[in-house]
C-alpha positions in Angstrom: 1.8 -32.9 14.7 -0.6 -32.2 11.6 -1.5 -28.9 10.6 -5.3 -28.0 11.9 -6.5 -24.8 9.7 -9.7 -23.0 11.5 -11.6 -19.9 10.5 -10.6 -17.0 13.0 -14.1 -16.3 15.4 -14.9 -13.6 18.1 -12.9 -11.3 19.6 -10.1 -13.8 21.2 -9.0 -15.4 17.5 -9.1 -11.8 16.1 -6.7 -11.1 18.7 -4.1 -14.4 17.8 -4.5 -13.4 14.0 -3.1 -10.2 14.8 -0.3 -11.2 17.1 2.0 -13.6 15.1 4.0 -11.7 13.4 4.8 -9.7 16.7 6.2 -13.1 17.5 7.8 -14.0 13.4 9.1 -10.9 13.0 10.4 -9.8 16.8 13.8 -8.2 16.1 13.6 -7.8 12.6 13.0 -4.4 10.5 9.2 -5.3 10.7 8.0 -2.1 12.7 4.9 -3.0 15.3 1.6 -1.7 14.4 -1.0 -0.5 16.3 -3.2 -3.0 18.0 -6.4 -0.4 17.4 -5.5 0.2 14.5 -5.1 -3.3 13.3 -8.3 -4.2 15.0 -10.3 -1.2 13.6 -8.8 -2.3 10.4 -9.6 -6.1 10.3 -13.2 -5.4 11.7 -15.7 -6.2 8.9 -18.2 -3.6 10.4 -15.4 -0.4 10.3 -13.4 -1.2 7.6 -14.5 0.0 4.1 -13.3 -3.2 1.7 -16.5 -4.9 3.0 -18.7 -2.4 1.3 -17.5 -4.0 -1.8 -16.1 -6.8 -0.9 -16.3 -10.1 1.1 -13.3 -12.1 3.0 -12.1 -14.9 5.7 -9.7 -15.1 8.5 -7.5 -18.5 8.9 -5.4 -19.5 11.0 -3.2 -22.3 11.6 -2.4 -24.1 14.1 0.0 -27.6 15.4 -0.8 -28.5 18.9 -2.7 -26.1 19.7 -0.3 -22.9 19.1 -0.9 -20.3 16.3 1.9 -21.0 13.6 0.4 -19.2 10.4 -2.5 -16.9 9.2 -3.7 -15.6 5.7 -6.8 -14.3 4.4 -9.1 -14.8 1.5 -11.2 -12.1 0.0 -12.6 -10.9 -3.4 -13.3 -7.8 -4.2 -16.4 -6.8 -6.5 -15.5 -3.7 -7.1 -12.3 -5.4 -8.7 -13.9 -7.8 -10.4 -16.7 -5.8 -12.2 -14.3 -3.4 -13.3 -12.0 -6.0 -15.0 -14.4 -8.2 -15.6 -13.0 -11.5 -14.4 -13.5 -13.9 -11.4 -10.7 -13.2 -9.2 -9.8 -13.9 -5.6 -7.1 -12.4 -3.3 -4.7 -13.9 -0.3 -3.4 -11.8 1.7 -2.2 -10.6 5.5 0.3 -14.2 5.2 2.3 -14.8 7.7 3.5 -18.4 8.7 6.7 -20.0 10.2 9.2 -21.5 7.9 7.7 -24.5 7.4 6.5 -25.7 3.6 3.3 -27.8 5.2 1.9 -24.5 6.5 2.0 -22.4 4.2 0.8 -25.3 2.1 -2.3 -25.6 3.9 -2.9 -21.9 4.3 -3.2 -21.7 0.7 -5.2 -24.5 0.3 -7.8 -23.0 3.1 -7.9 -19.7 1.1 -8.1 -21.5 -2.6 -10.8 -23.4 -1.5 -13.1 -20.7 -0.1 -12.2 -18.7 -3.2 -13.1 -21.8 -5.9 -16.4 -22.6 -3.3 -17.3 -19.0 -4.6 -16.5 -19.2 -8.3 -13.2 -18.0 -8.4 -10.9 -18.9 -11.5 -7.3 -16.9 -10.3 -6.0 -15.7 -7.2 -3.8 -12.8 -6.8 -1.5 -12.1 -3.5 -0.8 -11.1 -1.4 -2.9 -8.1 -0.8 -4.2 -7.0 2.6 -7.3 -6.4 1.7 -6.1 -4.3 -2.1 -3.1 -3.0 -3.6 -4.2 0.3 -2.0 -3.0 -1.0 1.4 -0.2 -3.3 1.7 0.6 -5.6 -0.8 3.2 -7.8 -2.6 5.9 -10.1 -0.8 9.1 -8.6 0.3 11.6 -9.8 -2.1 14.7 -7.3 -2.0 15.3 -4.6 0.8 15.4 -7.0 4.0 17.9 -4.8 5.6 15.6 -1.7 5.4 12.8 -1.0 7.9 9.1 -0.5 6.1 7.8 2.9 5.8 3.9 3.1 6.3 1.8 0.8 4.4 4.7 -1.2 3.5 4.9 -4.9 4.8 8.4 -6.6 5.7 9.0 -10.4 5.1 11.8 -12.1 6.1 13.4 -14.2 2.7 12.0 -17.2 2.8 8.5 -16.2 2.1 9.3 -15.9 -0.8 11.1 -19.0 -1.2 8.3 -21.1 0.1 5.8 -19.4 -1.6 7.5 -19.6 -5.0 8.2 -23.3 -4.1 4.3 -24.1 -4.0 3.7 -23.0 -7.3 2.3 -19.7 -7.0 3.9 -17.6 -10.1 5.2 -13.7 -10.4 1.9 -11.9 -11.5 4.2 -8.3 -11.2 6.6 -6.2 -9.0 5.8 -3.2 -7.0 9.2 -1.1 -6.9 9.8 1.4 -4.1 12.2 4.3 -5.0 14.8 5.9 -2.2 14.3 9.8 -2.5 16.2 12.7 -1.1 14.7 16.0 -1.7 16.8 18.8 0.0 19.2 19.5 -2.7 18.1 20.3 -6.1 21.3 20.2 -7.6 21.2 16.4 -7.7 17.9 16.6 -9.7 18.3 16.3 -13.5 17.9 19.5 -15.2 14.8 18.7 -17.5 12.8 18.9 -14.5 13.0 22.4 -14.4 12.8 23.2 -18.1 9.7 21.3 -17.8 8.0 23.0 -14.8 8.7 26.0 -15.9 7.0 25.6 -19.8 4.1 24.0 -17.4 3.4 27.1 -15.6 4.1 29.8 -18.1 2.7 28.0 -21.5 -0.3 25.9 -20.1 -1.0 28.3 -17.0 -0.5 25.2 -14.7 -0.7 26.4 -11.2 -0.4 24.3 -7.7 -2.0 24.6 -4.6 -1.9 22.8 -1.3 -4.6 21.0 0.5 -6.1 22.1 3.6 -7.7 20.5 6.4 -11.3 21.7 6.0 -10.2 21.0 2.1 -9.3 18.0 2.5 -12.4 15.9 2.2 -13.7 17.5 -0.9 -10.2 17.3 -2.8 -10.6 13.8 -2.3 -13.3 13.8 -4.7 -11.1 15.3 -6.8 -8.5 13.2 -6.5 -10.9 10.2 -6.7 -11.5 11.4 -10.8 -7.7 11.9 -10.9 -6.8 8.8 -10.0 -10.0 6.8 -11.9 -8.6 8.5 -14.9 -5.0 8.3 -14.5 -4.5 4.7 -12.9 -7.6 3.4 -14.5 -5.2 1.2 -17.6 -2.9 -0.1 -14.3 -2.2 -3.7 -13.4 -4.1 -3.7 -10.2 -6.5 -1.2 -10.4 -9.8 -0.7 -8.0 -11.9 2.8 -8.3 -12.4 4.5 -5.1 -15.5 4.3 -3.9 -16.7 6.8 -1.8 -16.7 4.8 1.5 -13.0 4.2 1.0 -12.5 8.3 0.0 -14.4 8.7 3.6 -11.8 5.7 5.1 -9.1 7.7 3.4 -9.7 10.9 4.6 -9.6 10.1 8.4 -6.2 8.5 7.9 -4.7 11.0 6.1 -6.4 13.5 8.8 -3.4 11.8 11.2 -0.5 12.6 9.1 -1.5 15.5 7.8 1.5 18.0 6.6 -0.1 20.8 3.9 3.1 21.5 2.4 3.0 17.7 0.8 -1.0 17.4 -0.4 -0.7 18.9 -3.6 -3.2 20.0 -6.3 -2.1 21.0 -9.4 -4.9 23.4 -11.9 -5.7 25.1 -14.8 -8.1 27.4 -14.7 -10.0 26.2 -11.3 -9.8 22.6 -13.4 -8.0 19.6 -11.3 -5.5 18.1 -13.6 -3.2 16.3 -11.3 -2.8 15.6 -7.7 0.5 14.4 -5.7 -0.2 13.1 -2.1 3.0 12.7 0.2 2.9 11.5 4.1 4.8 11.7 6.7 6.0 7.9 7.6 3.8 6.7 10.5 6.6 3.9 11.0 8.4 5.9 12.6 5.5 7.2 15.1 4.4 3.4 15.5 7.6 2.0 16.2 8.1 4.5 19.4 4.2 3.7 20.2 5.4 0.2 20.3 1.6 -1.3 19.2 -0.1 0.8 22.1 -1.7 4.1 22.5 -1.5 4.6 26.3 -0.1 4.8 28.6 2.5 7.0 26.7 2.5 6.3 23.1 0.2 9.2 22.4 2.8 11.4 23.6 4.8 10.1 21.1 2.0 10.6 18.3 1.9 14.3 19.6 5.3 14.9 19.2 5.7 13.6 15.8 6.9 16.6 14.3 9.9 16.7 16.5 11.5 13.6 15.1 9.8 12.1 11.8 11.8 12.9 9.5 10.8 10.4 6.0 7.8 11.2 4.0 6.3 8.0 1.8 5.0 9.8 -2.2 1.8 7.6 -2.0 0.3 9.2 -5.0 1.2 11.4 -7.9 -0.7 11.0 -10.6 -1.7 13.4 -13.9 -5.1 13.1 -16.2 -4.3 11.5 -19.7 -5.2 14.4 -21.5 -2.7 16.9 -19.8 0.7 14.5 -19.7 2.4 16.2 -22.5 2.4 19.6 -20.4 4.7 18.6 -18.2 2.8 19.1 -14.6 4.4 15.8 -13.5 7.5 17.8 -13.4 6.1 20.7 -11.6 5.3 18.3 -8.5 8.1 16.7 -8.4 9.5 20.2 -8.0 7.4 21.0 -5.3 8.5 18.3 -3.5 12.2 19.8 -3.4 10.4 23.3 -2.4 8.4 21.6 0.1 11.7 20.0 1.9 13.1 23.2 2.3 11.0 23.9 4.5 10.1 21.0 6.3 12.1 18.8 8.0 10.9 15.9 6.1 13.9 15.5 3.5 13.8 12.1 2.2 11.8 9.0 1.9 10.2 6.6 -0.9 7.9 7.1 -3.4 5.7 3.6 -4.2 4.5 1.0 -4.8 5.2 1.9 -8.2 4.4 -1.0 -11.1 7.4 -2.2 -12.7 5.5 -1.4 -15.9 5.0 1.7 -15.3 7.8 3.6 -17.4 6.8 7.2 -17.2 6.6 7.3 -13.4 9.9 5.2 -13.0 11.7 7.5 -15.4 10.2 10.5 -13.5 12.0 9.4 -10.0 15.3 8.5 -11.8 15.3 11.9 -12.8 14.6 13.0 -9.1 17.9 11.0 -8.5 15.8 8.2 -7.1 17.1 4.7 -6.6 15.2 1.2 -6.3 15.8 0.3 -2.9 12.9 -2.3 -2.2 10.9 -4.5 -4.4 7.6 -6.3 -3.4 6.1 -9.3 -5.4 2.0 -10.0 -6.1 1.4 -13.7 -7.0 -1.2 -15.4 -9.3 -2.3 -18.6 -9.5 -5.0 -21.0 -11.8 -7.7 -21.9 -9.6 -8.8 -25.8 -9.6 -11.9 -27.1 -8.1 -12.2 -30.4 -5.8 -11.7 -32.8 -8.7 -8.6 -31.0 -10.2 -9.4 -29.3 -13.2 -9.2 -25.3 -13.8 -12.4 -23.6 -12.9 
């Protein structure tokens, strides 16, 4: 049967877009999400990407049943800030079958060239602030929050239509509980942080944590600013931000580092909501609430989503002093390990920094690019 690829509308295709992979990836590592949340997410009226961006729902279909989904979006804030005419793919899922994806892509290439794209990148659902990248090493492993899980031949297929690596997003295995595994420069430099640049760090509250956000915002605009990938936080997104982080939030890991009232540097850790979702098994009630109150009983993995240092203060050594606040933090906590990323394979300093913390690569995600063409085949 052919391949029939519709734009998802109203409340019932919303619904079908969200539940394939349930049905892909049912007894896999893939961890169930939340239906609310992925609802509340994918809503174009609640979810902050559409203050700054635009985007489609497809889904595919032969004879009638659901067999493959992806999105296209673009992102102005992305594109005025690098100055190009970019599209994104992303949320892809699709049985493993070389015609659907096929015609996925050509759904979401066309919308994108219909608006005067000239690349796409993927997959990204909706920036590389949420998910992003293709699962290409780490099947065995169960995703930690924000992280998707692909079974190998997405990758294959997607690779086999073309699309070509654009960069890879490495996630590093960290245990944090014994500091004797931890490289001894790390200390040195901490310690010349504190007592020759006056460096001090303090943690985030909840009443705090709004207005560090802001900080972090001018932390992050500075220090990821020259990344592959980068979008500036706007200040919808900081609000979007702020209620999630509201749900995970553990004091001991929201870190601020200071000199003289001054933010310098900021280090943001979570708890991993995987583990809460996969007991929740996609539903708040009847009992999965329970199992969101009781998180602290059982979650034991943390995710380092951000740690990041102004340009002008690098050479004092503050990265150091939060990594070793993360081992300070463990021991009291019974969060003790986890994975820092996505972290850019490009990005030297920060993948140096977590080999010191006796960090290993233990998963590896892949973004895509690809030459747009218009109807009559040439490169827009």
């Amino acid at each position: 049967m052919p391949i029939e690829i519709t734009a998802v509308q109203g409340r019932r295709q919303l619904g079908e877009f969200i539940d394939l992979p349930f049905r892909l990836h049912a007894g896999t590592p893939w961890v169930t999400p939340l239906l609310v949340e992925r609802r509340a997410f994918l809503s174009k009226r609640l979810n902050a990407f559409f203050k700054h961006g635009e985007a489609e729902y497809f889904l595919a279909r032969r004879d009638g049943r659901v067999v493959g989904r992806i999105t296209a979006q673009i992102d102005f804030a992305y594109n005025q800030f690098h100055g190009t005419r970019t599209g994104m793919f992303g949320f892809i899922e699709f049985e493993d079958d070389p015609e659907i994806l096929r015609e996925l892509l050509g759904a979401a290439e066309a919308w994108l060239v219909a608006r005067g794209c000239e690349q796409m990148l993927g997959p990204m659902d909706f920036s590389l602030n949420e998910e992003g990248g293709v699962l290409i090493e780490g099947f065995e492993l169960e995703p930690l929050v924000r992280q998707s899980w692909h079974p190998p031949y997405y990758q294959q297929r997607i690779e086999a239509e073309g699309l070509t690596k654009a960069m890879d997003l490495l996630s590093w295995k960290l245990s944090v509980d014994d500091r004797t595994k931890m490289k001894p420069v790390i200390e040195k430099l901490a310690k010349r942080c504190r007592e020759k640049y006056g460096v001090t760090v303090r943690k985030m509250s909840r009443r705090s944590l709004r207005k560090d956000l802001d900080k972090f915002a001018d932390v992050y605009n500075e220090a990821w600013s020259e990344n592959w990938g980068f979008v500036p936080y706007s200040k919808a997104d900081l609000d979007a931000y702020a209620f999630d982080l509201q749900l995970v939030f553990s004091p001991e890991w929201f870190m601020v580092a200071e000199v003289e009232g001054e933010t310098i540097a900021m280090a943001i850790t979570v708890m991993d909501g995987n583990q809460m979702q996969k007991r929740m098994k996609g539903k708040v009630v009847p009992t999965g609430w329970i199992s969101y109150l009781r998180r602290n009983s059982y979650v034991d993995q943390l995710r380092v989503g951000f740690l990041g240092v102004k340009p002008a203060w690098r050479h004092t050594g503050v990265a150091a002093l939060l990594y070793l606040e993360h081992f300070e933090a463990a021991a009291n906590s019974n969060l003790k390990h986890g994975e820092a990323g996505f972290i850019l394979e490009t990005n030297r300093d920060m993948n140096a920094g977590l080999e010191a913390m006796n960090g290993r690569v233990v998963k590896k995600h892949r973004v895509y690019e690809r030459a747009l063409r218009d109807p009559a085949g040439r490169t827009t």
